[in-house]
C-alpha positions in Angstrom: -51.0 -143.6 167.7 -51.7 -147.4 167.8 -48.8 -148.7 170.0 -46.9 -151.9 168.4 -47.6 -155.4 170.2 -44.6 -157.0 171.8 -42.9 -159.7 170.6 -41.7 -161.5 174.3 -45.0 -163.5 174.7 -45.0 -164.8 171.1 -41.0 -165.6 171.4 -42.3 -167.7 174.8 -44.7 -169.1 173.3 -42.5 -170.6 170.2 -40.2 -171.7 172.8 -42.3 -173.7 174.9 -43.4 -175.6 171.9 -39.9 -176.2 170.4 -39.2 -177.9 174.5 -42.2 -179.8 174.0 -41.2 -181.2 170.5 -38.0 -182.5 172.0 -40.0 -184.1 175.1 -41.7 -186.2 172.3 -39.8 -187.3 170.2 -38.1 -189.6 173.3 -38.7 -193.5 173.8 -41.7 -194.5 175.8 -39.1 -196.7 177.4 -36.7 -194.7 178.1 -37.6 -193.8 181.3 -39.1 -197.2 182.3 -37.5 -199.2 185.2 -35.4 -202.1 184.1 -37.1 -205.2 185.7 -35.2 -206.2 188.9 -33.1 -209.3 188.5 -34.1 -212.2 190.8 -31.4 -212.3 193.6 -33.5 -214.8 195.8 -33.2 -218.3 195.1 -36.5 -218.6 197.0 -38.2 -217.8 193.2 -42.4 -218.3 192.8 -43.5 -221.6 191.9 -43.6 -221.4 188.4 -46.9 -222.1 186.9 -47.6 -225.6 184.7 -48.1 -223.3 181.5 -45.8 -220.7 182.0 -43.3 -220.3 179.4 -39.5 -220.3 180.5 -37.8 -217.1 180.8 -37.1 -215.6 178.4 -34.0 -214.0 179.7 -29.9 -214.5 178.6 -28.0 -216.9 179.5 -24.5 -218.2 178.9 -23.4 -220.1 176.2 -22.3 -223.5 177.0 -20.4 -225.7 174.9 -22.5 -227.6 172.9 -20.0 -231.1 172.9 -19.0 -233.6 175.5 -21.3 -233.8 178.9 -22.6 -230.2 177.4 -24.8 -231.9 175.5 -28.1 -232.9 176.5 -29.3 -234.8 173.3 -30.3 -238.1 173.7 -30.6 -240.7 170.5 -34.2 -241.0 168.8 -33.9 -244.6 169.8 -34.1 -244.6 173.6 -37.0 -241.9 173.5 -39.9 -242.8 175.0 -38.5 -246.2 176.2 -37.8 -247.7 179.7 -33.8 -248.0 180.5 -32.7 -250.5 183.3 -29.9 -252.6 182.2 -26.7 -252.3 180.1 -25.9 -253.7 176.7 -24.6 -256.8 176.4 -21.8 -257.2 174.1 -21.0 -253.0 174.6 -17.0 -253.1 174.9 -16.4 -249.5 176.7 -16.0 -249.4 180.4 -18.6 -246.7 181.1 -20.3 -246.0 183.8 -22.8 -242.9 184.9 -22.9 -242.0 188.2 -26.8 -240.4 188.8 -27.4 -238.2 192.2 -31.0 -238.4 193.3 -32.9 -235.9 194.9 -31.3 -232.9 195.0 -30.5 -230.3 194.8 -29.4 -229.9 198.7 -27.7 -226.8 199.9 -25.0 -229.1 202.0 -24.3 -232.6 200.0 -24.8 -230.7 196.6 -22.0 -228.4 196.5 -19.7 -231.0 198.4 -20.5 -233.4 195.1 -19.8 -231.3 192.4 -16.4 -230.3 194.5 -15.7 -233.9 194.5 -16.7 -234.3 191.0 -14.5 -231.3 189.7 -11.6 -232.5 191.5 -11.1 -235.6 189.6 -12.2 -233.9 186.7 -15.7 -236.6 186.3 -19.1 -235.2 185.0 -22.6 -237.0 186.7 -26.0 -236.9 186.3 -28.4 -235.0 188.5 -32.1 -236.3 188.9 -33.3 -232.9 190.8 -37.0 -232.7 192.5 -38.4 -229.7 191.2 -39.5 -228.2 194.5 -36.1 -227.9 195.3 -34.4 -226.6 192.2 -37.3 -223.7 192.3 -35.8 -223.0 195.8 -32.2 -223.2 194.2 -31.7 -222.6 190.8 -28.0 -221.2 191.3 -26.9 -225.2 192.1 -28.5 -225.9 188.6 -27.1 -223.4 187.1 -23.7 -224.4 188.4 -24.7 -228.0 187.7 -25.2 -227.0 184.2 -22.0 -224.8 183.9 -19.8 -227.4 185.3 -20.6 -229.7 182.7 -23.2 -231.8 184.3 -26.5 -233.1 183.0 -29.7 -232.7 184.8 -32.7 -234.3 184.4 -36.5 -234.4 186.1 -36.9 -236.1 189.2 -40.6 -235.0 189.2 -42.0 -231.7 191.7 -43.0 -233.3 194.6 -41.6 -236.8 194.6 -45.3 -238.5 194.3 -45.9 -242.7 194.3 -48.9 -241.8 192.8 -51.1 -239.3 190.8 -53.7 -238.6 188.3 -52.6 -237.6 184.4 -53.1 -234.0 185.1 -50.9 -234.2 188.6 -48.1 -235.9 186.7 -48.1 -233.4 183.6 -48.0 -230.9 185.8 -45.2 -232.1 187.4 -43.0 -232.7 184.4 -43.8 -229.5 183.0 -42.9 -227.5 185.9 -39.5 -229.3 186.9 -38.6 -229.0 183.3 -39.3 -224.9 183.4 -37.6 -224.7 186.4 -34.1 -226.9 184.6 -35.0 -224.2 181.8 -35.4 -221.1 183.6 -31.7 -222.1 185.6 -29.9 -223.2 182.7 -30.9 -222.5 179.4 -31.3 -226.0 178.7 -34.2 -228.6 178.0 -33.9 -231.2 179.9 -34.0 -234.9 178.0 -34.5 -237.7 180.7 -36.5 -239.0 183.4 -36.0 -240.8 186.5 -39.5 -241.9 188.4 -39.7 -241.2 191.4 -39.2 -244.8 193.6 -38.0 -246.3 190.4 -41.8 -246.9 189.6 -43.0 -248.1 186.4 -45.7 -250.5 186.4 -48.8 -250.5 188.7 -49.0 -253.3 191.5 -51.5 -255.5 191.5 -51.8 -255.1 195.1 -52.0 -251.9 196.2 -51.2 -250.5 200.1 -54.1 -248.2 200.9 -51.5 -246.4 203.4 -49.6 -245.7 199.6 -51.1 -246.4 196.9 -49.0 -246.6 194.2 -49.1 -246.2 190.6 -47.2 -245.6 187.1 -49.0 -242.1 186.1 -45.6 -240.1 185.5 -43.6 -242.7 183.7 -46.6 -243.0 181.3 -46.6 -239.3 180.7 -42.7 -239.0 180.5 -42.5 -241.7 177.9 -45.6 -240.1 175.9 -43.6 -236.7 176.2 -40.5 -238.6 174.5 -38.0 -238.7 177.6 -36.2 -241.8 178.5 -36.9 -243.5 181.2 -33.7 -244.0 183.6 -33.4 -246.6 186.0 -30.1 -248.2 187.1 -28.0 -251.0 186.6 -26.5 -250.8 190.1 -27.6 -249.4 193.3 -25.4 -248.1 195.9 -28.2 -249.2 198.3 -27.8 -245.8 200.3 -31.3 -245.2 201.4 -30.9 -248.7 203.1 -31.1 -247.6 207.0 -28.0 -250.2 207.5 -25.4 -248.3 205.6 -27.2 -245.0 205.0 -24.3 -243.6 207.3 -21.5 -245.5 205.8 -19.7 -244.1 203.0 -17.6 -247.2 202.7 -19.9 -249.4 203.0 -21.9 -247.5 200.0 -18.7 -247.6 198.3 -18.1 -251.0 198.5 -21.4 -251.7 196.5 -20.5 -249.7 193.7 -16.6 -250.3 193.2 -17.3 -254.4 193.2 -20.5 -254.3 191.3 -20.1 -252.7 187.7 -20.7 -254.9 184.9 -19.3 -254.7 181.2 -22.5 -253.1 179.0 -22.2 -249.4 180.2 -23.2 -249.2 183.7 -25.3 -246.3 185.3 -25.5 -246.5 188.8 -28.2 -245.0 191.9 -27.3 -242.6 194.4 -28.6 -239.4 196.1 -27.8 -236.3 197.1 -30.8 -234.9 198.5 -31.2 -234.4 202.4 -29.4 -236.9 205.1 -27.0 -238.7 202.0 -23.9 -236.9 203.4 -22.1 -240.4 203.4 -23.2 -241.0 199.9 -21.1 -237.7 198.5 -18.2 -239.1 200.7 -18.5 -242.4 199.4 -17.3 -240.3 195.7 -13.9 -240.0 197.3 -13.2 -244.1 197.2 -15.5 -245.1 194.4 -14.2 -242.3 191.6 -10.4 -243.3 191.7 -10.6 -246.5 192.6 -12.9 -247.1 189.8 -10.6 -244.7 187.3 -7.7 -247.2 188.5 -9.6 -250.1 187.0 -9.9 -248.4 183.7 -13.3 -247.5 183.9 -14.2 -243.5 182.2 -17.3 -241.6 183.9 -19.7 -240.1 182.0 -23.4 -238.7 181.9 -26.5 -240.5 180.8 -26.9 -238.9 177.6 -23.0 -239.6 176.7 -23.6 -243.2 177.9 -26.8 -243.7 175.6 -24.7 -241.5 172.7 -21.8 -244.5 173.1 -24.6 -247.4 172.8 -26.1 -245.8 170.0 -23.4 -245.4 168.0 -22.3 -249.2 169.2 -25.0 -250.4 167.7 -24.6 -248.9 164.5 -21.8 -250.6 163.8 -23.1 -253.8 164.9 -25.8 -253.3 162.6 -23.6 -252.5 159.7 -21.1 -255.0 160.4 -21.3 -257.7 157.5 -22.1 -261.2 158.9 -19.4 -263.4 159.0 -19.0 -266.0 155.9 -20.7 -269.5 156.2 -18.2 -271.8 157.6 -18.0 -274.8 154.5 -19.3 -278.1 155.8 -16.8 -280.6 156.5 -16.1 -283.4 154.2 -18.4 -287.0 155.4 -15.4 -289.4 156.2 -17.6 -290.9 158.7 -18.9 -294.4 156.9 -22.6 -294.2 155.9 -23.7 -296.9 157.6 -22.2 -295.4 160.9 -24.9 -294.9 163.7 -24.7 -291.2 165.1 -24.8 -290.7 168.5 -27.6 -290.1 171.1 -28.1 -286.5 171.7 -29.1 -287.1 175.2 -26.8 -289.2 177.8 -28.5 -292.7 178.0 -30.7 -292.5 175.7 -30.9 -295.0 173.0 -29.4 -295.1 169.2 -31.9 -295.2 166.5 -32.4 -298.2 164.5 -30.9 -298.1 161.5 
């Protein structure tokens, strides 16, 4: 008698391939590490080409010193001087520089508490090694723009894309944002004549910013605070800015990179004393926004009527007088 096979191994068999089944039919993913989140503000250089991150972040408001934009008419053009006739009494305050882990924070304290919004020109080096102050730069209601990498008087085409590219990736990668102006570094934008072999100097990155579309930012006003006389006096520093604005929307030069401690101080006299006198703080992008839309209304403004030319009651045969003291009447 032929004895019946026995059903246990087939029944482990159809098991094992129903397990199987259910292995497969989970994500590839699944199981995958999340990647880590950067919690060292010591992040990698970024590379020139590399595109920003990619990853969340919060959303800002979009109005007020939130907003980056700039007007199509400033773009690509140099900006040292107010305008003359402008009627508001603005004025940007712009930080140099940064960011610093000591006079940073201690600015946008000051700045918060009398409620005033700046402009930060940051060195990209720096920002890479402290993107959390950008970010709270940003989040505060600040506007930052490129300062450059690595601070350089002078380089070739390539050295000065480069920098603008990276600093920009680094604003990106801290805030979400694209930045929209430029400050050179040394305020240079034309090449001397005369060079000084021990640094040479010339106008590379200002040629590249304006070809990339950014304004170029200079200042109306200095606060003279990298002068070795009053680089240690905040009221001294002070002084220059609170006496010197001048009607036409003024932006004004400080820093607060390494060793401008009395700079930030100097915020303490120059913001209220400055809100006494009327005058409202705002960004660079606000302050080109407000000159913009100034001149659109001077544009559109209809020309006042031709006055009507007086009536002659002078007699004919009067001789006019000489335009120029002491010189003598025409013959009739």
């Amino acid at each position: 008698m032929t004895s019946r096979p026995s059903l246990v191994p087939l029944l482990l068999l159809l098991l094992a391939l129903s397990l199987a089944g259910c292995r497969s039919r989970t994500p590839a993913s699944a199981g995958a590490p999340a990647p880590a989140a950067l919690t060292s503000e010591a992040a990698a250089t970024p590379e020139a080409s590399a595109t920003p991150g990619a990853a969340a972040k919060p959303a800002l408001p979009t109005t007020g010193s939130y907003d980056w934009s700039v007007p199509a008419i400033f773009r690509g053009h140099i900006i040292g001087n107010g305008k003359k006739g402008f009627p508001q009494k603005l004025i940007a305050i712009t930080l140099d520089d940064g960011p610093s882990p000591s006079q940073t924070p201690e600015a946008l304290r000051i700045l918060a508490k009398y409620h005033v919004h700046a402009t930060f020109f940051v060195v990209g080096a720096y920002a890479s090694l402290r993107p959390k102050l950008l970010t709270r730069e940003a989040a505060e209601g600040h506007c930052i723009g490129i300062h450059s990498y690595s601070h350089l008087a002078w380089s070739t085409p390539a050295q000065a894309a480069k920098n603008i590219d990276m600093t920009a990736a680094v604003i990106y990668q801290a805030t979400g944002k694209h930045p929209t102006v430029f400050r050179p570094p040394y305020g240079i934008v034309a090449t001397p004549k005369h060079q000084n072999p021990k640094m040479p100097i010339n106008n590379t990155l200002t040629l590249t910013a304006r070809k990339d579309g950014y304004p170029v930012i200079l200042w109306s006003m200095s606060s003279a605070d990298t002068s070795q006389k009053i680089l240690h006096d905040s009221a001294a520093i002070a002084n220059n800015v609170i006496h010197t604005p001048n009607p036409g929307g003024a932006f004004v030069l400080m820093h607060d990179g390494g060793g401008h401690m009395s700079s930030i101080k100097a915020l303490e006299q120059i913001i209220p004393q400055l809100q006494a006198k009327g005058w409202k703080f705002v960004t660079i992008p606000e302050l080109l926004r407000a000159w913009a839309d100034w001149m659109a209304t001077q544009a559109s403004a209809p020309a006042p009527a031709a006055a009507q030319p007086a009536a002659v009651t002078t007699p004919a045969a009067a001789v006019p007088a000489p335009e120029t003291p002491g010189a003598a009447a025409p013959t009739p």
